[in-house]
Each structure stands twice: as structure tokens, then as C-alpha cells.
N, CA, C and O of each residue as an XYZ file, in Angstrom:
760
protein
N       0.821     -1.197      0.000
C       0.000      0.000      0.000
C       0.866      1.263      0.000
O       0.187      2.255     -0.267
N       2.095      1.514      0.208
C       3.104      2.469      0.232
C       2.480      3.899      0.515
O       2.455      4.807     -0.315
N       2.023      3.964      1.695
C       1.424      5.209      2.353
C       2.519      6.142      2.551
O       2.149      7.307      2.404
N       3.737      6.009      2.835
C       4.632      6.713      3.150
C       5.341      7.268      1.632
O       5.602      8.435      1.341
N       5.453      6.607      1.180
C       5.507      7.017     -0.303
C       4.338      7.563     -1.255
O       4.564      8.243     -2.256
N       3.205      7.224     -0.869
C       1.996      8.101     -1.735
C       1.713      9.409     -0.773
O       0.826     10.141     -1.213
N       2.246      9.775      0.319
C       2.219     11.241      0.866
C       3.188     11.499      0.945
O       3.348     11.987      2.063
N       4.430     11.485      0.189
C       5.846     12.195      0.200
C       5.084     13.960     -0.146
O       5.075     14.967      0.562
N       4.637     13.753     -1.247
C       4.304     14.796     -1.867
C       3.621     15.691     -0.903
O       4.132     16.765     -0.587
N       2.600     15.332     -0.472
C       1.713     15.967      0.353
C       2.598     16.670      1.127
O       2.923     17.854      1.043
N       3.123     15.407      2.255
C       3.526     15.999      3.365
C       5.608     17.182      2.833
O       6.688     17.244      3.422
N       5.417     17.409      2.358
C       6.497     18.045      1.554
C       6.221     19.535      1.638
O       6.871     20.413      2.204
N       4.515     19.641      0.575
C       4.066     20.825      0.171
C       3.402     21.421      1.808
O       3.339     22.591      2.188
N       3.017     20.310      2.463
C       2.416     20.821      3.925
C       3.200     21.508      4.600
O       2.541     22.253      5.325
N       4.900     21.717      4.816
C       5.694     22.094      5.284
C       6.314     20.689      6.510
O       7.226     20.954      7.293
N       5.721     19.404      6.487
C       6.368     18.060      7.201
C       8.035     18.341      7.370
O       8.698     17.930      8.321
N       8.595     19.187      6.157
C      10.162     19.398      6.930
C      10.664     19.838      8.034
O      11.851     19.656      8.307
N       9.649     20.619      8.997
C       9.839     21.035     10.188
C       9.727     19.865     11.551
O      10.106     19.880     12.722
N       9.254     19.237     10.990
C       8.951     18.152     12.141
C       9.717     16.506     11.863
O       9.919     15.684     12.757
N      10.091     16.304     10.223
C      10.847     15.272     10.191
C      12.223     15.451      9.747
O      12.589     15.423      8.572
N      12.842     15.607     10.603
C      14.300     16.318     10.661
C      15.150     15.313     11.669
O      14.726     14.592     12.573
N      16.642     15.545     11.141
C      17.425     15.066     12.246
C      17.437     13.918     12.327
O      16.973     13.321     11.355
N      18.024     12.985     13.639
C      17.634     11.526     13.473
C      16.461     10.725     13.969
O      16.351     10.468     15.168
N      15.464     10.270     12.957
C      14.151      9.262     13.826
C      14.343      7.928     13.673
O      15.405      7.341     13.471
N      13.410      7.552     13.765
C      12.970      6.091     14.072
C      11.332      6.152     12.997
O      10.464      7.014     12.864
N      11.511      4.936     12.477
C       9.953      4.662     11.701
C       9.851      3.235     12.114
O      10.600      2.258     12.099
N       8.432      3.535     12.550
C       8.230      2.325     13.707
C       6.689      1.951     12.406
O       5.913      2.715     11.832
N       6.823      0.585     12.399
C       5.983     -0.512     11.217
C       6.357     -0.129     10.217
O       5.622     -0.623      9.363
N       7.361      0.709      9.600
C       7.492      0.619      7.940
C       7.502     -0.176      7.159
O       7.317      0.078      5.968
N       7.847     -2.035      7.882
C       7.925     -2.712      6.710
C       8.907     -2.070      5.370
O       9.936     -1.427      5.579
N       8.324     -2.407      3.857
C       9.451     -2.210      2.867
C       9.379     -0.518      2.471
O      10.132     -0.060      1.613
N       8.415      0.315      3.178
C       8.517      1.731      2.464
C       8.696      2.642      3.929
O       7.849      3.307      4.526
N       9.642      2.481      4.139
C      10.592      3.249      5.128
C      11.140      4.863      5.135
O      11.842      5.023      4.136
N      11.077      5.658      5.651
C      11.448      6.996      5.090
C      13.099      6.922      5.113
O      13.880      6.047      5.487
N      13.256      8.082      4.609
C      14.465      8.308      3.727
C      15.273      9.545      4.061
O      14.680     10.620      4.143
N      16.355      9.488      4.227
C      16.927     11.211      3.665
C      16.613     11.705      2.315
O      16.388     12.915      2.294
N      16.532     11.080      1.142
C      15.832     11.226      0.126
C      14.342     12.052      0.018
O      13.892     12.698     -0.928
N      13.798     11.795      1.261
C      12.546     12.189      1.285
C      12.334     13.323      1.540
O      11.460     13.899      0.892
N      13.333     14.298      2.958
C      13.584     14.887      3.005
C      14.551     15.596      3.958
O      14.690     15.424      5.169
N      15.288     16.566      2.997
C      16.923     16.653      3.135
C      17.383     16.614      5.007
O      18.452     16.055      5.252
N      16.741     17.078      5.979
C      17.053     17.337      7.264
C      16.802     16.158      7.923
O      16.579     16.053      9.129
N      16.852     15.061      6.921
C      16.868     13.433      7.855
C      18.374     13.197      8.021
O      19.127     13.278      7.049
N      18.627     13.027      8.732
C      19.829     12.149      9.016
C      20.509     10.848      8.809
O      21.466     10.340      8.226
N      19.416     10.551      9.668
C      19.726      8.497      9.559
C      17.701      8.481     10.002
O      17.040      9.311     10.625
N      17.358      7.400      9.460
C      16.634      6.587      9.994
C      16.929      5.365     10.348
O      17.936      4.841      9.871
N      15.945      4.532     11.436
C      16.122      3.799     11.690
C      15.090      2.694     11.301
O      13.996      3.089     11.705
N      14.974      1.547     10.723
C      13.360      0.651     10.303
C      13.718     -0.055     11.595
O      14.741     -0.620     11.983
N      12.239      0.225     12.258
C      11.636     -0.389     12.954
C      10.338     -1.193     13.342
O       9.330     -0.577     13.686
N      10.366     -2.901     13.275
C       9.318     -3.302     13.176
C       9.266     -4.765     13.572
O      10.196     -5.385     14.088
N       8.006     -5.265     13.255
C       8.440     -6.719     14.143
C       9.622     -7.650     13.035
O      10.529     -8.385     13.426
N       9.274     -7.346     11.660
C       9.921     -8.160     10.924
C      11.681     -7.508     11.099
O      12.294     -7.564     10.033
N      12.121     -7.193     11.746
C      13.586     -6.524     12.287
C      13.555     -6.928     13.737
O      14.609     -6.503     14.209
N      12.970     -7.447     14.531
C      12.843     -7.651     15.952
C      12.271     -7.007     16.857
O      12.169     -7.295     18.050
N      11.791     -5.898     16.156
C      10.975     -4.875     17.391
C       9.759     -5.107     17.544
O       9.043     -5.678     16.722
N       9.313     -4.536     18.979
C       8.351     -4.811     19.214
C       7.604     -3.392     19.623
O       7.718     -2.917     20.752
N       6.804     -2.755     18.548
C       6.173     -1.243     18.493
C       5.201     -0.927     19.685
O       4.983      0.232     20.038
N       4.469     -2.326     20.456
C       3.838     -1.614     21.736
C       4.769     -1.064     23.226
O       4.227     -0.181     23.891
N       6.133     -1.601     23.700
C       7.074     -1.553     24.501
C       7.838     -0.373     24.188
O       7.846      0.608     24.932
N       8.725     -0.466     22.693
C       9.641     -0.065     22.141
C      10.524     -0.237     23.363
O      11.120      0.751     23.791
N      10.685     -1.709     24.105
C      11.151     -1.765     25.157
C      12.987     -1.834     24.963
O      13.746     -1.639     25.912
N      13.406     -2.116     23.695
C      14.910     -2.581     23.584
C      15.418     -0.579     23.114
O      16.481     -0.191     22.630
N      14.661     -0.063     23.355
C      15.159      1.524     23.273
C      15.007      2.362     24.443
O      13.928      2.441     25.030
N      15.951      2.936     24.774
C      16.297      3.956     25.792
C      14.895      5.186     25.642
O      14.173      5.204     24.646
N      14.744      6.014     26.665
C      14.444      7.484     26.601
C      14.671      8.884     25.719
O      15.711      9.436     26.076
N      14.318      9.244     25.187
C      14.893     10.715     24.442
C      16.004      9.877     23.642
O      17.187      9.710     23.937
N      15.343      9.445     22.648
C      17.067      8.902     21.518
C      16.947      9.611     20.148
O      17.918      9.879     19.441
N      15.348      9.955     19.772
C      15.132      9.935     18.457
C      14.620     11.656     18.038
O      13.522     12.008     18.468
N      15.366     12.563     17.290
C      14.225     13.774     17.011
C      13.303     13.642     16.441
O      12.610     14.647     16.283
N      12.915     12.546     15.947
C      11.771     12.335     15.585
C      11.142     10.690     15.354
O      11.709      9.601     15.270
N      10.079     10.997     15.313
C       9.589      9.334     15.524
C       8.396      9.094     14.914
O       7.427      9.493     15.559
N       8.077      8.373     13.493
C       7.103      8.280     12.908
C       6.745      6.666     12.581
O       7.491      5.687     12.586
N       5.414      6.772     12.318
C       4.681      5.812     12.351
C       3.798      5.969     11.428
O       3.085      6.965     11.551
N       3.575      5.129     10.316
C       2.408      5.225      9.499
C       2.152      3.518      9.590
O       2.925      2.560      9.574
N       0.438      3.674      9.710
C      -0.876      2.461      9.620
C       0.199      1.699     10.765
O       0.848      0.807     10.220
N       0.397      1.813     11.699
C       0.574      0.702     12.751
C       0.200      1.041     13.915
O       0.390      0.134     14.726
N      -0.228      1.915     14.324
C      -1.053      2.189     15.776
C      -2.352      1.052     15.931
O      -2.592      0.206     16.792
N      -2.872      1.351     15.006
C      -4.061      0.541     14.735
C      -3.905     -0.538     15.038
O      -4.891     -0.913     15.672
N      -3.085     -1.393     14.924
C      -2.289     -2.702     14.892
C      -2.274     -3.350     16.247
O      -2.698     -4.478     16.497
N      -1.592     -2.277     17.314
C      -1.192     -2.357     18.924
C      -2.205     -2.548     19.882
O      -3.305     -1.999     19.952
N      -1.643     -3.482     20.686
C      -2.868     -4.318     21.804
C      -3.615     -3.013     22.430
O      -4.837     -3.020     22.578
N      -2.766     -1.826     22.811
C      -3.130     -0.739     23.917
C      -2.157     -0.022     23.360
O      -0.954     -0.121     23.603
N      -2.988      1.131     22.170
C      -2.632      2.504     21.642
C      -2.078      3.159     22.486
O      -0.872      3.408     22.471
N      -2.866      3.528     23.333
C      -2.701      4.499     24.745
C      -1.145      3.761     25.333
O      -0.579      4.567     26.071
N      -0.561      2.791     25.215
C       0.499      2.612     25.780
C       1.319      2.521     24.962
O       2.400      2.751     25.505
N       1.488      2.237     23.565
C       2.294      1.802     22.586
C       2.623      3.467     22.684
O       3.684      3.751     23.239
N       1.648      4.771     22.102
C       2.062      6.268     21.804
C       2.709      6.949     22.987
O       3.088      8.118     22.927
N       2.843      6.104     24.194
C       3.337      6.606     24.972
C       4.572      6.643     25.131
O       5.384      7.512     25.449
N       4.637      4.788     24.669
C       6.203      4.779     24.627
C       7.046      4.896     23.437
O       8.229      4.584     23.305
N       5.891      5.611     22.245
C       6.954      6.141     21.210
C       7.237      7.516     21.708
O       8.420      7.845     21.622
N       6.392      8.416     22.224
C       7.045      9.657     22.987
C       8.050      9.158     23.761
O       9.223      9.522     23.688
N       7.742      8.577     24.281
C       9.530      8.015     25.735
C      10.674      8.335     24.996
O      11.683      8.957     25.331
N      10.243      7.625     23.557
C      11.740      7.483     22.760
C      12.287      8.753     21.894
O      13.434      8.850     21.457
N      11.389      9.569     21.756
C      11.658     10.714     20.972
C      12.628     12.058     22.129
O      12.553     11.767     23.323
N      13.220     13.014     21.900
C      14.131     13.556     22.488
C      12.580     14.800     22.609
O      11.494     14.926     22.043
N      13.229     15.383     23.523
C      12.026     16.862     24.175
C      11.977     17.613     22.827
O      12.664     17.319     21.849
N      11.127     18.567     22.890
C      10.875     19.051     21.686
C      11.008     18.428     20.042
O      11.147     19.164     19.065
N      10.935     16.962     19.979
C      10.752     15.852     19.103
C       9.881     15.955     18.495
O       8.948     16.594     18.981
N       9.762     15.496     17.396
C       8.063     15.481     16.558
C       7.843     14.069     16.584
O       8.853     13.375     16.699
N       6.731     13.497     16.502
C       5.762     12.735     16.679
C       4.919     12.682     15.650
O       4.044     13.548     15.613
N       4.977     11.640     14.550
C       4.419     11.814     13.270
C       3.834     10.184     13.242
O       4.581      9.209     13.157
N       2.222     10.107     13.340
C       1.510      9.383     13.447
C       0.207      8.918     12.383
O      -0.804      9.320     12.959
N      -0.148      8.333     11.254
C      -1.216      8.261     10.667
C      -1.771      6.521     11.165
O      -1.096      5.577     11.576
N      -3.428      6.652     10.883
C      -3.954      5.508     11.095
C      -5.139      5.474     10.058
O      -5.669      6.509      9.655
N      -5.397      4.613      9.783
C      -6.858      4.822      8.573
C      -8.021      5.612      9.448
O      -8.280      5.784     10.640
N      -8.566      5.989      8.178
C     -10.312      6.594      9.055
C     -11.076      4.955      8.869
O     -10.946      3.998      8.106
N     -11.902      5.308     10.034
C     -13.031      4.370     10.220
C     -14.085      4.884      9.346
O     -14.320      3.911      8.629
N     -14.678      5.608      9.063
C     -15.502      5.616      7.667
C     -14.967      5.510      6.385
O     -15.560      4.821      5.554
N     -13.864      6.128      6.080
C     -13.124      6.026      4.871
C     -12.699      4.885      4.182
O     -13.047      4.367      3.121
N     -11.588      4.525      5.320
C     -10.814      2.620      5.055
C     -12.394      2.014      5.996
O     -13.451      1.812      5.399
N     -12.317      1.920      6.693
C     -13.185      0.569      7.231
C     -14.645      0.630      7.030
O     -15.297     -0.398      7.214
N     -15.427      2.087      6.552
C     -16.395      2.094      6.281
C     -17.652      1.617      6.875
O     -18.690      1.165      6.393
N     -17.136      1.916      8.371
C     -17.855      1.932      9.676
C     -18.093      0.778     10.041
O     -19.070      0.735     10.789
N     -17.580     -0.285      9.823
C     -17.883     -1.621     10.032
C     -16.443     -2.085     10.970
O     -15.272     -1.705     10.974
N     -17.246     -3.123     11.747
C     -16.254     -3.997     12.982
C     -16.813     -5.523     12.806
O     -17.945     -5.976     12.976
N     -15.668     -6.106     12.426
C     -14.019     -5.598     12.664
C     -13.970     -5.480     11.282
O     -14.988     -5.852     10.699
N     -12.793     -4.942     10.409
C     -12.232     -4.828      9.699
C     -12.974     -5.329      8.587
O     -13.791     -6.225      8.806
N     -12.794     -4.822      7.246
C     -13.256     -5.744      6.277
C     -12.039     -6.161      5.566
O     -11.865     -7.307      5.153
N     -11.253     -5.253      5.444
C     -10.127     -4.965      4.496
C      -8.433     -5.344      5.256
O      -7.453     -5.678      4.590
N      -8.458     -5.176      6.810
C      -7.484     -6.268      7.482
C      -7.667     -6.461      8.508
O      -7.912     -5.645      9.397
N      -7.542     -8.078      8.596
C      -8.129     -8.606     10.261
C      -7.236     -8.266     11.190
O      -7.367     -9.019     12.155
N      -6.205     -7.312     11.382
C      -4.993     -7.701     12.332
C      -5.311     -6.308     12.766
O      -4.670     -6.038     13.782
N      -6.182     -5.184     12.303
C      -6.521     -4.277     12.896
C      -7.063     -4.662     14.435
O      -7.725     -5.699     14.474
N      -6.843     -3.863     15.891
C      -6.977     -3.920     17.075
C      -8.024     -2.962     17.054
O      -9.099     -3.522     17.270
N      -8.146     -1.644     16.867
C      -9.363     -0.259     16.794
C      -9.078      0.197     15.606
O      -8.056      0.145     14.922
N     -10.486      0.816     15.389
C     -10.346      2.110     14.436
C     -10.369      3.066     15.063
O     -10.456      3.204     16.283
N     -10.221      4.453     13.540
C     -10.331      5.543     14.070
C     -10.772      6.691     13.709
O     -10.322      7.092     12.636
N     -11.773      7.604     14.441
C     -12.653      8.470     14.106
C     -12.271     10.057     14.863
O     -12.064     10.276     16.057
N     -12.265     11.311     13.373
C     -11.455     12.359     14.014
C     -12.967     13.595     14.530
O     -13.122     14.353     15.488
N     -13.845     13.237     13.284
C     -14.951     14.401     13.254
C     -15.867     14.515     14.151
O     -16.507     15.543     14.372
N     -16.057     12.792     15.081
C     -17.432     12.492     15.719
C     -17.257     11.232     16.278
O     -16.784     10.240     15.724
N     -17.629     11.327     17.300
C     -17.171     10.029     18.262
C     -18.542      8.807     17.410
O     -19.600      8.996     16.810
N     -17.789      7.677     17.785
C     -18.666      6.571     17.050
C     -18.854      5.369     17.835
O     -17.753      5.020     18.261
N     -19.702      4.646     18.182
C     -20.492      3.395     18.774
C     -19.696      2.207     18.388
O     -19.837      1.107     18.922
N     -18.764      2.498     17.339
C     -18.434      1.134     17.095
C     -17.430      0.536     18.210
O     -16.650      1.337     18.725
N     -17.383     -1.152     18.722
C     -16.759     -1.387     19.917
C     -15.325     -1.148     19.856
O     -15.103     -1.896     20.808
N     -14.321     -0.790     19.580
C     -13.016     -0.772     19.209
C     -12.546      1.040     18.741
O     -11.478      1.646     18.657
N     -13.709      1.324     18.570
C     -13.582      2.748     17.878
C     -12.934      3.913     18.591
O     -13.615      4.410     19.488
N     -11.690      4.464     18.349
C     -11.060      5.652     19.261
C     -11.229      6.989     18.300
O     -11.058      7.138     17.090
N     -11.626      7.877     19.322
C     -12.178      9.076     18.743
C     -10.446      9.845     18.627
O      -9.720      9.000     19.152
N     -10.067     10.357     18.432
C      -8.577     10.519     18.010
C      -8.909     12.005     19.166
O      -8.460     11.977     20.311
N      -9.636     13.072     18.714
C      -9.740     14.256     19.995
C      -9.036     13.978     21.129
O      -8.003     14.415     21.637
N     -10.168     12.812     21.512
C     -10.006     12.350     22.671
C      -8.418     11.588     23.179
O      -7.685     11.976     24.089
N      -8.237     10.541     22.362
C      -7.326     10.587     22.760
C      -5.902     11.156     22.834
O      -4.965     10.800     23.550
N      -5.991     12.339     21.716
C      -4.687     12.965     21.685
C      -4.935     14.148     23.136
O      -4.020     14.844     23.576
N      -6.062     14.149     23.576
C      -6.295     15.189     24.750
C      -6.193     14.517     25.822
O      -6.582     15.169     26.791
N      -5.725     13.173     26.144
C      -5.517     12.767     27.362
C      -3.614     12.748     27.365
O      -2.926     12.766     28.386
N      -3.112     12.708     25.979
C      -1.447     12.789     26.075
C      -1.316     14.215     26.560
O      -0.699     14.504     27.585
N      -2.015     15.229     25.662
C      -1.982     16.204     26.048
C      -2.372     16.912     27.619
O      -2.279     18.135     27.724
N      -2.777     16.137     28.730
C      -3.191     16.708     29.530
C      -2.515     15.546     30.499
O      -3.019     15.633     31.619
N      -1.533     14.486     30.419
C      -0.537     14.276     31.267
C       1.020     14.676     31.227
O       2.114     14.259     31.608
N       0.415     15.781     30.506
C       1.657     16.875     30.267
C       2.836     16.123     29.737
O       3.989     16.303     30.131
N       2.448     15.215     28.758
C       3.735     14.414     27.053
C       3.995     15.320     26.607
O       5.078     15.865     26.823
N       2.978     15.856     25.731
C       2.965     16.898     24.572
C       2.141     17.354     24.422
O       1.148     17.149     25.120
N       2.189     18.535     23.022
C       1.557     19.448     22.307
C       1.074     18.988     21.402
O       1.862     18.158     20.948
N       0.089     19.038     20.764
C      -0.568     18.588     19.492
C       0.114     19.491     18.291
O       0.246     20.660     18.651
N       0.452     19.302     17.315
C       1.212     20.537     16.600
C      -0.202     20.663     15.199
O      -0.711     21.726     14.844
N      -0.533     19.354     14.674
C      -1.923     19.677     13.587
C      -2.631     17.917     13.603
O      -1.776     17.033     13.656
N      -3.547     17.636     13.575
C      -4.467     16.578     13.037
C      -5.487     16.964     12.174
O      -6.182     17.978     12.217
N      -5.499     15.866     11.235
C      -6.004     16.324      9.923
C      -6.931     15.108      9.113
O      -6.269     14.162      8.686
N      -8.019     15.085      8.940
C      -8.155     14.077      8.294
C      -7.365     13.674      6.813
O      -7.388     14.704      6.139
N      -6.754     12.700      6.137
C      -6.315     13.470      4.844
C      -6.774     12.549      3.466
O      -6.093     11.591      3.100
N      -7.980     12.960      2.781
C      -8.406     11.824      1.549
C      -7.427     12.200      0.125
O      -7.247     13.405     -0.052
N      -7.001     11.562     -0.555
C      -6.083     11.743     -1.249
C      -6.218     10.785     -2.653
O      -5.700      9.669     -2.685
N      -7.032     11.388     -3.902
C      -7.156     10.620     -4.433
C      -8.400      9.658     -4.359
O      -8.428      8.621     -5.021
N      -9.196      9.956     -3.715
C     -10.023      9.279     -3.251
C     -11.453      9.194     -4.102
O     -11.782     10.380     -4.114
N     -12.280      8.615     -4.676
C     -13.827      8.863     -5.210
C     -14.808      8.160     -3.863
O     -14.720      7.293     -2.994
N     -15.690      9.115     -4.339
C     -17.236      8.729     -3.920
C     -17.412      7.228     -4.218
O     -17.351      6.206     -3.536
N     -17.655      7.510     -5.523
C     -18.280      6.777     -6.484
C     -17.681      5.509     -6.222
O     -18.475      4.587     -6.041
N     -16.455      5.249     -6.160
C     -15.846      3.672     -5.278
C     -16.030      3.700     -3.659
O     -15.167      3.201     -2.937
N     -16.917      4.163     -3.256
C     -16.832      4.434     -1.694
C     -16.633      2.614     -1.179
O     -15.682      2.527     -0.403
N     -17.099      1.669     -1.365
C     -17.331      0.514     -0.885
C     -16.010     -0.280     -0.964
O     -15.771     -1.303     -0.323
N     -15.106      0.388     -1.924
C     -14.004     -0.861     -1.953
C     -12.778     -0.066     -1.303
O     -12.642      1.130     -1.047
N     -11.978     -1.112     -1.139
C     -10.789     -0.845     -0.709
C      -9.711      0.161     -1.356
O      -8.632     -0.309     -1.719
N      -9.961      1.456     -1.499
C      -8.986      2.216     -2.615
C      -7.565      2.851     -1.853
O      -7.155      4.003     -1.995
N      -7.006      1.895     -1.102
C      -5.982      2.122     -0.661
C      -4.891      1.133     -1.435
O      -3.684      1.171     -1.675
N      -5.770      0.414     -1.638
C      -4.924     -0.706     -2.803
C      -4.224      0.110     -4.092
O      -3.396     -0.370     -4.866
N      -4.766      1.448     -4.119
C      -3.917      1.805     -5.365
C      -3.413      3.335     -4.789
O      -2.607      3.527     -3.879
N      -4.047      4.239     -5.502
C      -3.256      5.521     -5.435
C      -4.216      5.948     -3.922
O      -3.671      6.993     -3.566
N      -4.884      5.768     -3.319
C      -5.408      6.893     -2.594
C      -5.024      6.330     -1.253
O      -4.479      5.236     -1.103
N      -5.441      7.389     -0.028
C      -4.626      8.005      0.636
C      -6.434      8.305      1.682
O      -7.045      9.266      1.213
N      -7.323      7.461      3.145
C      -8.197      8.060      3.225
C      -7.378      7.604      5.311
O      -7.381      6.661      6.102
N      -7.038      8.505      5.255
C      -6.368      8.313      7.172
C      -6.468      9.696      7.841
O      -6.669     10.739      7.218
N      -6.319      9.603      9.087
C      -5.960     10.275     10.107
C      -5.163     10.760     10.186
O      -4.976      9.754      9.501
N      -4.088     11.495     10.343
C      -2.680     12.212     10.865
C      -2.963     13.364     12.105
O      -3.833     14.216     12.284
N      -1.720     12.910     12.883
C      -1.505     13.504     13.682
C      -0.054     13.876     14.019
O       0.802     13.048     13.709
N       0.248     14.767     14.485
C       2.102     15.185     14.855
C       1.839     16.117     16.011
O       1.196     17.146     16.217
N       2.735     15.180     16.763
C       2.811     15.493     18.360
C       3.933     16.569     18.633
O       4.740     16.430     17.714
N       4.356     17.583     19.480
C       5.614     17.766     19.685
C       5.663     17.787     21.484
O       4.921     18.332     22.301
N       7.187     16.727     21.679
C       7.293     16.057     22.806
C       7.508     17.428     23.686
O       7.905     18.475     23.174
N       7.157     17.266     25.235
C       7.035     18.526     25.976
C       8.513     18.173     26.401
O       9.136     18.927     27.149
């Protein structure tokens, strides 16, 4: 699905160079991993994921404050306990760190249905506009306002972002090709 590669562009023209800079960590990249290529104020990355030995709910084999930045695309969703996995990717990011997070929308990708239609290994969805009934369903507000109010971090923007996307295919899976229908969020560590 190369999400990280079908929003190079985006997140480019958005101004994303301010927040993915320096050295991070990309936690679930699997084969589309970010890059200095991607953009120039990367340093080193690091791939991080289970197929490398890590384990993204702990990030227990990593120290405190290591990374200026720390991103994650489509694997929150994934983790037994969000609320603990984002905690301990802040642990790992250095103070004033960015925190670069996407997860599918629950109407968009999952199309309000539980569990999953499109992948069973999803744990929750996620909803930014309006809290939702479904059992698994995290309202993203909410939970970026409970990091925010055990004094982690700052919210810096969340955004819904459809990309490429039609109506008119609303029912199928159009992440399989060019489009782009998730959540984003970017934290900056207190």
C-alpha cells in the first residue's frame, strides 16, 4: 500500500520538513521506510518493526529521548493498547521531538464496520470528526487530549487526509492503489 511514499508529496508541500528532521525512528514501515531522500534534514533513519525484531507496543529494547523524531504510518491501529504503545513512542523521541503518526479513518478505510473488512490484524479504528459506537472505535480528539493533559505533549496539527479518493468507489478498498483516506496527527514532545 506504500502510504509513506503516496504522501511524500503531500507531506512536503504541507511544510512536514519542520517536524521530520534530524535523526528518527519509523516504527511498522515494513518495505517503504522513510528516507533522507525524502527529506533533506533526515539524518539516519532507523526501520523499525516486528519483521527486524521490534516490538512497536514496549519499544522496550530503546532507551528514553534517543530519536528527534519518531514516525509511524498504519501501525497504531495494529497495537494491543494505543494508549500505551504512543506513549512509549514519545519516551523514545528527544524533548521538543516530533511525533508523526497516521492511522486509517473508520468511515473512509473501514467504512464503519467492525471488525475490519479490508485487514483482520486491525486492534481499533479511528474516528477524528465524531465520536462513534463502534466497539473498538477511538475518537482521536479524545485521545490525543488525554497525552496532552498528562503533560507528554503538544498537538502541533491533526487532519483528516483523503487523497485521491472517489465517492463513487466508496465501498471498496482504494488504498490498494493511489489513494490516501487516514488520520494524521504530529505530536511535539514537551
Amino acid at each position: 500500500m506504500k502510504e509513506t511514499t503516496k504522501l511524500h508529496h503531500y507531506r512536503k508541500i504541507n511544510g512536514y520538513a519542520a517536524f521530520i528532521k534530524g535523526d528518527g525512528i519509523d516504527i511498522g514501515c515494513g518495505d517503504d521506510c522513510l528516507s533522507p531522500s525524502m527529506f533533506p534534514g533526515i539524518l539516519s533513519v532507523l526501520p523499525y518493526d516486528q519483521l527486524t525484531g521490534g516490538d512497536a507496543n514496549t519499544c522496550a529494547d530503546i532507551g528514553g529521548n534517543q530519536f528527534d523524531f519518531v514516525y509511524s504510518s498504519h501501525c497504531l491501529e495494529h497495537m494491543h493498547d494505543p494508549g500505551v504503545a504512543i506513549r512509549n513512542w514519545i519516551r523514545i523521541c528527544k524533548s521538543s521531538g516530533h511525533v508523526v503518526v497516521c492511522v486509517p479513518h473508520e468511515l473512509f478505510y473501514e467504512k464503519c464496520r467492525w471488525p475490519s473488512m479490508f485487514n483482520g490484524d486491525h486492534k481499533t479504528s479511528w474516528t477524528l470528526e465524531w465520536k462513534s459506537d463502534l466497539p473498538k472505535s477511538i475518537h482521536t480528539p479524545d485521545f490525543l487530549r488525554n497525552l496532552k493533559d498528562d503533560g507528554l505533549c503538544e498537538v502541533v496539527r491533526c487532519e483528516t487526509i483523503l487523497q485521491d479518493f472517489s465517492f463513487r468507489h466508496f465501498n471498496a478498498d482504494q488504498t490498494l492503489g493511489q489513494s490516501i483516506c487516514q488520520i494524521e496527527f504530529v505530536l511535539k514532545k514537551n
